[in-house]
ZAMAR-403244 format. One record per residue (C-alpha): x, y, z; residue in one letter. Coordinates in steps of 0.02 Angstrom, whole numbers, padded with zeros to 5 digits, always signed. Layout:
% ZAMAR-403244
XYZA
...
//
This chain:
% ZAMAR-403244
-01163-00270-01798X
-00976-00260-01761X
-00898-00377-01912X
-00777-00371-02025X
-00746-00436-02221X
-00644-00592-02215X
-00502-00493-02272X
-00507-00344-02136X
-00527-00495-02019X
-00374-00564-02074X
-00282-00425-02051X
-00338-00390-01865X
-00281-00593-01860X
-00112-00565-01904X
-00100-00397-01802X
-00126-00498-01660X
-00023-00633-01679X
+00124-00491-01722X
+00089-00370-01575X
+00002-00489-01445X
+00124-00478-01317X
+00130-00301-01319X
-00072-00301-01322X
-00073-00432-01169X
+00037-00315-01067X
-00051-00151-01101X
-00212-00241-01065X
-00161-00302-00906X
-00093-00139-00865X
-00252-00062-00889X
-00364-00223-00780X
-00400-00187-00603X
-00266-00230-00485X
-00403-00284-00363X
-00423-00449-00473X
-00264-00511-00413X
-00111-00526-00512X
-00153-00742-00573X
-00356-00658-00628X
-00286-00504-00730X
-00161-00641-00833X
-00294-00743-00873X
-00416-00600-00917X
-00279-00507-01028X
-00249-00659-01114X
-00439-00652-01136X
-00476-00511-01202X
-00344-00482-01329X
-00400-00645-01388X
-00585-00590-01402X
-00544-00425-01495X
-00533-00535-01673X
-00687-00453-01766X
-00828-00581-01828X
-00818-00616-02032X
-00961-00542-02136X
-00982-00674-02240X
-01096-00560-02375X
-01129-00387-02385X
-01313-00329-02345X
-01320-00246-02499X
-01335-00375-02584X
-01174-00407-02672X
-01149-00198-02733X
-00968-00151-02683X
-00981-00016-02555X
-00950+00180-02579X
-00773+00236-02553X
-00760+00343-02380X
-00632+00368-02262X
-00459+00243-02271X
-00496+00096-02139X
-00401+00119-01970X
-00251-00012-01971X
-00292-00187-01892X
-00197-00150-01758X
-00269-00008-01694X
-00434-00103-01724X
-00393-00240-01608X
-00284-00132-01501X
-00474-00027-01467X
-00574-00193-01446X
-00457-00255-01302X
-00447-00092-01232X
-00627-00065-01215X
-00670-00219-01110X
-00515-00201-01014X
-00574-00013-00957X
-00761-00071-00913X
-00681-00209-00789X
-00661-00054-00682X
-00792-00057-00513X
-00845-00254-00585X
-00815-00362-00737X
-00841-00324-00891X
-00994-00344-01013X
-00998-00536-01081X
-00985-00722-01023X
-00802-00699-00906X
-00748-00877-00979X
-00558-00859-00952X
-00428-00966-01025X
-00416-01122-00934X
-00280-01164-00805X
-00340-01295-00693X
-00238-01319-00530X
-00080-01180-00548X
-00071-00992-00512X
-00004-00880-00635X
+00076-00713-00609X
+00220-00617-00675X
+00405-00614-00613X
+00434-00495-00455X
+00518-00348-00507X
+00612-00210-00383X
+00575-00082-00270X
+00534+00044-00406X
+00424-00088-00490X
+00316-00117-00331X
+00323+00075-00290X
+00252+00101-00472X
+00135-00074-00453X
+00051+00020-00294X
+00035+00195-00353X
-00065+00105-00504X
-00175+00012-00381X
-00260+00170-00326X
-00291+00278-00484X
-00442+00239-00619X
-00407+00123-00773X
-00415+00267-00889X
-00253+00325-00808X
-00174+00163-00831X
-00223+00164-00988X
-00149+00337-01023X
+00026+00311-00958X
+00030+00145-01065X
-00021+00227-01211X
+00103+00350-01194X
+00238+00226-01140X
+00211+00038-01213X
+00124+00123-01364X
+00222+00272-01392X
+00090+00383-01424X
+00099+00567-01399X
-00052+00661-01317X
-00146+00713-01443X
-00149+00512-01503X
-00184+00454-01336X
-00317+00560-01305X
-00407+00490-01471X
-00401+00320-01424X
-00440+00366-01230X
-00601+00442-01315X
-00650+00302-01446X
-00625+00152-01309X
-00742+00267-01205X
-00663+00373-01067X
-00787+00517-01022X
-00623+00651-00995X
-00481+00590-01086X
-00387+00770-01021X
-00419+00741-00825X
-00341+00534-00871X
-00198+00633-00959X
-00168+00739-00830X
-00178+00614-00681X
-00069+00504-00776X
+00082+00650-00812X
+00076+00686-00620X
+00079+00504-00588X
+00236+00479-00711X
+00337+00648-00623X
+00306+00563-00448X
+00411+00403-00520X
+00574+00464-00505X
+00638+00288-00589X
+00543+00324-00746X
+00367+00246-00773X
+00432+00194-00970X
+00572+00087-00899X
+00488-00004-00762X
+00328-00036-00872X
+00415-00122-00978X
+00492-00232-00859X
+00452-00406-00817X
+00331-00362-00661X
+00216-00293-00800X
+00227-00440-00914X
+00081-00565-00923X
+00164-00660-01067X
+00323-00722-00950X
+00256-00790-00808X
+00297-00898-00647X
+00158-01031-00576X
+00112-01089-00419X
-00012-01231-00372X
-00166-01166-00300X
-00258-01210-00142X
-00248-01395-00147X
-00330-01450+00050X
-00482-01342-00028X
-00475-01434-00212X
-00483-01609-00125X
-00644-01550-00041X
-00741-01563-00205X
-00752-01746-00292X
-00755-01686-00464X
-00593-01586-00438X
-00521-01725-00327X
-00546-01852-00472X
-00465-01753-00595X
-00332-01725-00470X
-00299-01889-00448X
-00297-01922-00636X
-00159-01780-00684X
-00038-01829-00536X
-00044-02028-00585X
-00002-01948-00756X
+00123-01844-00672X
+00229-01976-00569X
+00244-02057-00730X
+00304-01901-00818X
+00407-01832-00676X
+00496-02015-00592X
+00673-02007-00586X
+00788-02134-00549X
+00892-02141-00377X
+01076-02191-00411X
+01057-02365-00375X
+00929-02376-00491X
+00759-02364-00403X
+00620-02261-00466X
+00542-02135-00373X
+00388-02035-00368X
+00375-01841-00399X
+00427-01722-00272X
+00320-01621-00147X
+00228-01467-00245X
+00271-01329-00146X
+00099-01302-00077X
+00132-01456+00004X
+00283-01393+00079X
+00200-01251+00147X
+00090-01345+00260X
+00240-01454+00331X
+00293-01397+00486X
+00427-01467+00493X
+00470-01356+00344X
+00465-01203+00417X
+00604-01093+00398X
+00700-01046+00551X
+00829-00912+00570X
+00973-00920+00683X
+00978-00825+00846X
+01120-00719+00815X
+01095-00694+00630X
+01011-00510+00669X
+01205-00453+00713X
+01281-00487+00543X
+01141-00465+00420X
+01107-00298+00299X
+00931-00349+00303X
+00873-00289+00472X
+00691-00330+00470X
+00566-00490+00510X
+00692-00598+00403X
+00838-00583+00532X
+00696-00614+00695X
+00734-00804+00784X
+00590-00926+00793X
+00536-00906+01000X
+00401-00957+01111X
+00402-01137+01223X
+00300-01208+01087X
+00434-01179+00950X
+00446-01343+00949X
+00264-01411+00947X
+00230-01478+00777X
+00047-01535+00807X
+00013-01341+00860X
+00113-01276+00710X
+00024-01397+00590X
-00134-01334+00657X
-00090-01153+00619X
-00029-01201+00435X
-00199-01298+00381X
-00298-01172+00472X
-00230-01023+00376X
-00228-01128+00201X
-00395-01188+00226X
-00490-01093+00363X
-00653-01176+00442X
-00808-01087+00421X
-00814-01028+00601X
-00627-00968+00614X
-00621-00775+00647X
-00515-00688+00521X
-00450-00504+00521X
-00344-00413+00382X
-00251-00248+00401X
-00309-00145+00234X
-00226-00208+00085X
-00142-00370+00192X
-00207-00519+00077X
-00278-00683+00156X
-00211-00816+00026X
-00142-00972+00067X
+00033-01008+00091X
+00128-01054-00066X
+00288-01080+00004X
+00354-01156+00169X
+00337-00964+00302X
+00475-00936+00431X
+00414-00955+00586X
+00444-00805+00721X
+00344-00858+00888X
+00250-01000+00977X
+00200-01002+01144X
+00043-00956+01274X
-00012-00786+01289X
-00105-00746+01435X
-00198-00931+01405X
-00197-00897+01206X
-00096-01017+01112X
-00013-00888+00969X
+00099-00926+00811X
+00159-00787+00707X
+00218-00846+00527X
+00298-00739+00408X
+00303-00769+00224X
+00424-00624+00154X
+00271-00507+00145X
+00154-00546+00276X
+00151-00592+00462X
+00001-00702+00512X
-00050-00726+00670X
-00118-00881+00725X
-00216-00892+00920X
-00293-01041+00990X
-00383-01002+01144X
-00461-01132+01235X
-00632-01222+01211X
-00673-01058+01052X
-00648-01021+00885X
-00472-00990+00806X
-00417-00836+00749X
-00322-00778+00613X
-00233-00584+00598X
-00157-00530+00434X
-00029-00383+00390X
+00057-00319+00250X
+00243-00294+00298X
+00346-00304+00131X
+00484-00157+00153X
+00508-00183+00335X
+00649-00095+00413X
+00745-00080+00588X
+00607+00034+00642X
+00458-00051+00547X
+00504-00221+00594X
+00538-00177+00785X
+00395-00265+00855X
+00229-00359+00838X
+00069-00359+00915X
+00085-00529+01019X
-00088-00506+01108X
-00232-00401+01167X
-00370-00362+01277X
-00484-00243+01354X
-00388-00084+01362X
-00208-00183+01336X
-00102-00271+01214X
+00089-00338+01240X
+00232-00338+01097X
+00338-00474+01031X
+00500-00388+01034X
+00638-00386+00888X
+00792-00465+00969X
+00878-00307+00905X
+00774-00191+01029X
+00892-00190+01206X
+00756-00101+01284X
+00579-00031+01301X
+00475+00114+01389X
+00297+00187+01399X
+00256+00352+01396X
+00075+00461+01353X
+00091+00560+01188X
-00007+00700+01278X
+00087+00746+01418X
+00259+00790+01319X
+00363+00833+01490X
+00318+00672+01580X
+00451+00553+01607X
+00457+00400+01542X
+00416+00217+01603X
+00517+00057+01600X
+00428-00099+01559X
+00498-00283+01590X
+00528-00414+01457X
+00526-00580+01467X
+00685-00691+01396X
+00565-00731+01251X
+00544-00547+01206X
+00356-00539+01263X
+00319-00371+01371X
+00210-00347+01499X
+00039-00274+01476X
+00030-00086+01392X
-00128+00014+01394X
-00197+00053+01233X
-00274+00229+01190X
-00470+00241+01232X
-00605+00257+01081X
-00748+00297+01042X
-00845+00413+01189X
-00702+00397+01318X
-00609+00523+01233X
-00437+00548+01237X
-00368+00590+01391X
-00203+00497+01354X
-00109+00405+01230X
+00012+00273+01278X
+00168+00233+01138X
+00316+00138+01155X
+00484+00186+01158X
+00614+00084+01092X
+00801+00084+01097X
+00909-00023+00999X
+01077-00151+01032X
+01236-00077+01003X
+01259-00227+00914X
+01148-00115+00768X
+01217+00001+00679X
+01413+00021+00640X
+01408+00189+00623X
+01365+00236+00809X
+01212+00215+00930X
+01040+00225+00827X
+00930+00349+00927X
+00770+00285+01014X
+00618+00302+00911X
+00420+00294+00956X
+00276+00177+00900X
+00103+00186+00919X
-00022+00048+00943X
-00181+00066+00798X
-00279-00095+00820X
-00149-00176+00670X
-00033-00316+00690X
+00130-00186+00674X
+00122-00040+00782X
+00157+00131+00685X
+00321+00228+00679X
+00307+00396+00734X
+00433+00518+00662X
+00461+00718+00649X
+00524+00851+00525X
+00569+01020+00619X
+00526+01190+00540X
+00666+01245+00402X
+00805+01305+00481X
+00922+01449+00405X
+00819+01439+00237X
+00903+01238+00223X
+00741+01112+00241X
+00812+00934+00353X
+00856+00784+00231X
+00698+00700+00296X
+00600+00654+00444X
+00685+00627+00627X
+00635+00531+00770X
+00508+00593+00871X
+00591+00586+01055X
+00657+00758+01060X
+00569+00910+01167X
+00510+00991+00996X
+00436+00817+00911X
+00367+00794+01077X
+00276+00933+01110X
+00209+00925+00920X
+00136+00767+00958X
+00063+00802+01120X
-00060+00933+00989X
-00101+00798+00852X
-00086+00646+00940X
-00263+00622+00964X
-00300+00623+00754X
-00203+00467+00764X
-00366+00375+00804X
-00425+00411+00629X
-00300+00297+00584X
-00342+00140+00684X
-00368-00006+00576X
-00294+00070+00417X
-00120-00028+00384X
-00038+00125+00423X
+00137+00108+00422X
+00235+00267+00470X
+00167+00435+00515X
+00251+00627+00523X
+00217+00760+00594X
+00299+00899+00479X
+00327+01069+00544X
+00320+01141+00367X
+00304+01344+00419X
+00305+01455+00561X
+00200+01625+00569X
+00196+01768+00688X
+00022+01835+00734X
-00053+01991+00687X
-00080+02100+00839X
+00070+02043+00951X
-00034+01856+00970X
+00146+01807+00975X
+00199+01639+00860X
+00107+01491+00772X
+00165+01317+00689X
+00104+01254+00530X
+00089+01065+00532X
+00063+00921+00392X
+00035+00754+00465X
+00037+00624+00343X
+00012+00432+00372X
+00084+00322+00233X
+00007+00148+00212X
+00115-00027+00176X
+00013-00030+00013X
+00087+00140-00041X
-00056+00292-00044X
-00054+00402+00087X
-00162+00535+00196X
-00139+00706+00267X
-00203+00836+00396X
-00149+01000+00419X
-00171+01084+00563X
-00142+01270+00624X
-00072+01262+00794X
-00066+01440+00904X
-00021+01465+01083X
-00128+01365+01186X
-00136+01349+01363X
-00121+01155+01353X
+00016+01076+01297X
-00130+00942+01204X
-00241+01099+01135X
-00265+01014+00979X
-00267+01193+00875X
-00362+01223+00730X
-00407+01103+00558X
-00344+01168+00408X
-00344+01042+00291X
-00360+00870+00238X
-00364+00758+00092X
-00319+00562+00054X
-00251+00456-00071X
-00102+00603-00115X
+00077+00663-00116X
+00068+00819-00033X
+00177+00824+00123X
+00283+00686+00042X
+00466+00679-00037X
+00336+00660-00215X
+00247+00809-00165X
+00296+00922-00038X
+00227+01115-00067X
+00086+01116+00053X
-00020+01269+00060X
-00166+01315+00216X
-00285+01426+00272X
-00398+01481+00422X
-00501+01607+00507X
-00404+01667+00652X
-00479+01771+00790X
-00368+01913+00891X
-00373+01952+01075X
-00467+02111+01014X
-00607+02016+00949X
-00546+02066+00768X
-00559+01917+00627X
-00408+01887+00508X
-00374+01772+00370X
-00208+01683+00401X
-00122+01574+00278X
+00050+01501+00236X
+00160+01369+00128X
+00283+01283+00136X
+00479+01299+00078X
+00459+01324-00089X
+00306+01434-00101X
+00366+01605-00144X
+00183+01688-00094X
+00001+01690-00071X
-00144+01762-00157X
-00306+01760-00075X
-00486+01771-00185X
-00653+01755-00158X
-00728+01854+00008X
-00564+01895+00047X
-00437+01974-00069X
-00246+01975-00031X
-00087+01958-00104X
+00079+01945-00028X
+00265+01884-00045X
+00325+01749+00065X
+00269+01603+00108X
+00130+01649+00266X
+00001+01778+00250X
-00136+01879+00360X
-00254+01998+00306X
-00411+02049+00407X
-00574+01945+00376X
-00750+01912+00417X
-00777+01764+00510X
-00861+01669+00384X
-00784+01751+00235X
-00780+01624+00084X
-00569+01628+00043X
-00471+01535-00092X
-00281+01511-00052X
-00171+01489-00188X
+00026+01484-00165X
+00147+01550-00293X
+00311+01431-00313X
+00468+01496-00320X
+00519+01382-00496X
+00336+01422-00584X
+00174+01356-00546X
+00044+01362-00408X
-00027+01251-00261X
-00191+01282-00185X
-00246+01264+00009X
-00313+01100+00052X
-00481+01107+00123X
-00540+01037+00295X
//
C-alpha cells in the first residue's frame, strides 16, 4: 500500500502547503484542455490536494525499525509525482478514482485572459499529449533540466519520456515569445482566478437546486443591499448572466464607428436588419441559446464552443431571410446565429472568431439553401463580385446588395458525386474610408459550410533568391491560375473552422527531357483554434488550366508551410514524353539539397532534384538545410 510514517506524511503536508500554487499550475498545465478551463481549476485543485500520502500508523514488522537503504526522495518531489500521475491519466477520459471535485455551487471559475502570445501558446497546448505538457512545465515552472525531466516523465508513467521531450523542445522553438514567460503568466494560473455565474434558466429547472438558490440569494440581498442616497435600501444588482439574457442589454455599436476604430473586425460591425428593434424576437434568441429546447437544431464549427452567454453579446443583424427570421450575436469570440423559420424547430450556428481581422471579419454567412447561401456584409466592404476558382481568365460578376448589407443569392460549390466542375468565391473590395495608407487590394473568400467564409491568399515562388514577407492576395493572374489547380482540395476542408488558407508556391523545377517547367505548391489551411493542415502538390504543364497535378504530400496538425515551420520538402514519380520514369523532388528556400535512399539513390545540391526511377520504386527524400539539419518529404 502507498502510505507513509506520520513523519514522511508531514513533510509531504508542509511541501504542499509551501509549493501548492506552483503544484496547482503545473497540474493544470498538464489536464486536458478539452475539460474546459472552470473543470481543469477544480480538478487541479483536486489532485494536488489528493497527493497527501495516507499515515502508517505501525509498521508491519511489528515494531523492528527498518533496514537503512536508499535516502527518501524529498516530500516535494513525492507529492509533486502523486499529482502528476493522475493529472497525466486524465488524458482520452478521467482519471482512476471517485472525480469528487472541490465544491463550487452556482459560479464558473477560470483564470485571467492573458495576450495574444498566451492564447497562441494556450492553443498549440490544446493539440499535443499531456506528457508534452508535462515536459515543457517541468522544464519551465520546475526548472528541471532534461535528464531530470525525463526521470520524473518516467516514474509518473510516460511510455517515451524522449519522443515527450522532443515534441515539447519543438513546441517551445515554435513560441517565438518564450514558452517560460507566458507559462508563468496569469492565463496559466488556477490559483488567481475570475468567476462567473453558471447557467442559471437551466439551475431553476431542478427543485433541489432552485431551493438552494433561493436560500443563498435571500442571504445575498441581505449581504449585498446598499443604500440609495436618500436613504432607501435596495436589493442586489443583476448577476451578469442575467444581463446576458436582457435584450435590451445588448450592446450596439454605432454606424460609423468602423471609420475611426484600430479594431477593424466584428466589434466595429452596426446592429442591422428591420427587426433590430424587436425585443420579443431578440429575447427569444437569448433564452434559446442559454437554454436550448430539446428539439432546437444546433451546429458548431470545430472548436466553436456552445456555452451560454455570460455577458450581455453585441448584436450584429435581425431581420427575415428568405422567410427565416435570423439574429447573429457576437460575444467577443463567437458569432451565433439564431433562425426562426416558421411553424419548425429553431436553429442555432456557432463559430469561433477571436482574432478577426479586416479580411476575416468581412462577412457572415446570413443564410442558405440548396446549392446557395447569401452574406451579411461588413459595412467596410464597398463592393462585391462572384467569380469560379476554376476558370482563372473568366471575368468577374457583380452582385447587388441590399441597404442592409444582405447579397443576393451565390451558388455554393457541388459535393459529394457532382464533382467539381466549378467553384464560386467572393470577391471583396474595401471603402476608401479603410486604410490610411492607400486603397487595400481586393481579396477572395470561399464558402465551406461554416458561419465565416475562408480567406484565400497566395505566396509567389522566391524571387531573385529574396522569399515575399508573407502571403498576398489571391486576385492576381499568378494566384489565380494557382487556384484554378488546387481549388477543388478545398472541399476537404468544409466543415473544419478553417480560417485562412495559402497556396504557397515554395519551388519551381525544370523537367528532365525538355518537359519544359513545374511549380511546387504547399497549401495549408490554418484553423481559428490554432493547428493547421497541409497538401503539397506537384503541378506540371497541363492542358487545363484546373488539371489538378499530382499529390505529393500531406500531413495535419503541423507547422510546415508556416512562418513556425517553413522548409517543406516533396517527392514524386514523374513520367517523360518518352515513356521514361524519373524521381523528381525539391524544397523549399532554405534547403541547400536532396538525398534520395531506398529504391532510388541520389544526391544533389540545390534545392529540386531528378534522377531516373522505376515507377514504383520505394524513395526516401531527405533535404539538407543550408544552417544544419535535415527535413524529410511529406508523404501523400
Amino acid at each position: 500500500m502507498d502510505e507513509r510514517t506520520r513523519a514522511e506524511v508531514e513533510r509531504a503536508e508542509a511541501a504542499i502547503v509551501e509549493h501548492y500554487p506552483r503544484l496547482v499550475r503545473l497540474t493544470y498545465l498538464v489536464l486536458p484542455p478539452s475539460m474546459g478551463r472552470h473543470r481543469r481549476v477544480l480538478t487541479a485543485h483536486r489532485l494536488v490536494q489528493r497527493a497527501l500520502p495516507r499515515t502508517r500508523l505501525r509498521r508491519p514488522d511489528g515494531g523492528l525499525p527498518a533496514q537503512r537503504g536508499p535516502a527518501a526522495e524529498s516530500g516535494y518531489d513525492e507529492v509533486r509525482l502523486r499529482a502528476l500521475r493522475p493529472a497525466l491519466a486524465h488524458e482520452g477520459g478521467p482519471g482512476r478514482g471517485v472525480a469528487v471535485m472541490p465544491l463550487v455551487w452556482g459560479l464558473r471559475l477560470f483564470p485571467r485572459a492573458g495576450g495574444a502570445d498566451e492564447l497562441a501558446l494556450d492553443q498549440a497546448l490544446s493539440v499535443v499529449p499531456a506528457p508534452v505538457r508535462a515536459a515543457l512545465g517541468l522544464w519551465h515552472l520546475e526548472g528541471l533540466d532534461e535528464d531530470a525531466a525525463r526521470s520524473v516523465l518516467s516514474r509518473a508513467g510516460v511510455e517515451d519520456p524522449d519522443a515527450a521531450q522532443r515534441a515539447a523542445a519543438q513546441l517551445d522553438r515554435e513560441t517565438g515569445a518564450g514558452a517560460a514567460t507566458l507559462l508563468n503568466s496569469a492565463e496559466f494560473d488556477p490559483c488567481t482566478v475570475q468567476t462567473r455565474p453558471t447557467d442559471l434558466l437551466r439551475r431553476r429547472q431542478r427543485v433541489r437546486a432552485a431551493a438552494a438558490l433561493v436560500a443563498v440569494l435571500a442571504v445575498g440581498a441581505v449581504a449585498a443591499g446598499v443604500l440609495r442616497g436618500d436613504g432607501e435600501r435596495v436589493g442586489p444588482p443583476e448577476t451578469t448572466a442575467e444581463q446576458a439574457l436582457d435584450p435590451g442589454r445588448l450592446l450596439r455599436t454605432p454606424n460609423e464607428q468602423w471609420t475611426d476604430t484600430s479594431r477593424v473586425d466584428f466589434t466595429a460591425w452596426p446592429a442591422r436588419g428591420r427587426q433590430a428593434g424587436d425585443q420579443e424576437l431578440l429575447a427569444r434568441a437569448l433564452r434559446v441559446w442559454a437554454a436550448p429546447p430539446a428539439d432546437a437544431r444546433i451546429t458548431a464549427a470545430a472548436g466553436a464552443s456552445t456555452r451560454p452567454p455570460d455577458h450581455p453579446p453585441q448584436l450584429l443583424y435581425a431581420g427575415l431571410i428568405d422567410n427565416v427570421l435570423v439574429v447573429v450575436l457576437h460575444d467577443g469570440e463567437r458569432l451565433v446565429r439564431y433562425a426562426e423559420p416558421e411553424d419548425a424547430t429553431p436553429t442555432l450556428h456557432f463559430a469561433r472568431v477571436d482574432g478577426a481581422d479586416l479580411t476575416t471579419a468581412a462577412a457572415l454567412v446570413i443564410g442558405r439553401g440548396n446549392g446557395w447561401m447569401r452574406y451579411l456584409l461588413a459595412p467596410w466592404i464597398s463592393d462585391i463580385a462572384t467569380r469560379d476558382l476554376l476558370a482563372p481568365a473568366a471575368p468577374v460578376h457583380g452582385l447587388h446588395v441590399a441597404p442592409d448589407g444582405v447579397t443576393d443569392r451565390i451558388p455554393t460549390p457541388p459535393e459529394g458525386a457532382a464533382g467539381c466542375g466549378r467553384w464560386p468565391v467572393a470577391q471583396f473590395r474595401t471603402s476608401t474610408r479603410i486604410g490610411a495608407s492607400g486603397q487595400i487590394p481586393p481579396f477572395l473568400v470561399a464558402d465551406l459550410d461554416d458561419l465565416v467564409p475562408v480567406h484565400l491568399t497566395y505566396l509567389p515562388p522566391p524571387s531573385g533568391g529574396a522569399q515575399s514577407v508573407g502571403p498576398g492576395e489571391a486576385t492576381g493572374a499568378p494566384a489565380l491560375e494557382s487556384w484554378a489547380r488546387t481549388a477543388c482540395s478545398l472541399g476537404s476542408l468544409r466543415g473544419a473552422g478553417v480560417r485562412s488558407v495559402n497556396n504557397w508556391a515554395f519551388a519551381g523545377q525544370r523537367l528532365p527531357e525538355g518537359g519544359g517547367s513545374a511549380t511546387w505548391v504547399c497549401t495549408r489551411a490554418d484553423t481559428w483554434r490554432g493547428p493547421g493542415s497541409v497538401t503539397l502538390r506537384f503541378l506540371p504543364p497541363a492542358a487545363r488550366p484546373a488539371d489538378p497535378g499530382q499529390l505529393a504530400g500531406r500531413a495535419a496538425n503541423t507547422a510546415a508551410c508556416s512562418r513556425f515551420g517553413s522548409p517543406v520538402v516533396g517527392g514524386v514519380h514523374w513520367q517523360a514524353k518518352s515513356g521514361k520514369w524519373y524521381l523528381l523532388a525539391a524544397g523549399s528556400q532554405g534547403v541547400g539539397g536532396l538525398d534520395a535512399t531506398g529504391g532510388v539513390r541520389a544526391t544533389g545540391d540545390g534545392n529540386t532534384l531528378a534522377a531516373p526511377a522505376g515507377r514504383d520504386a520505394p524513395a526516401e527524400v531527405v533535404g539538407r538545410l543550408a544552417g544544419g539539419g535535415s527535413v524529410h518529404a511529406l508523404r501523400p
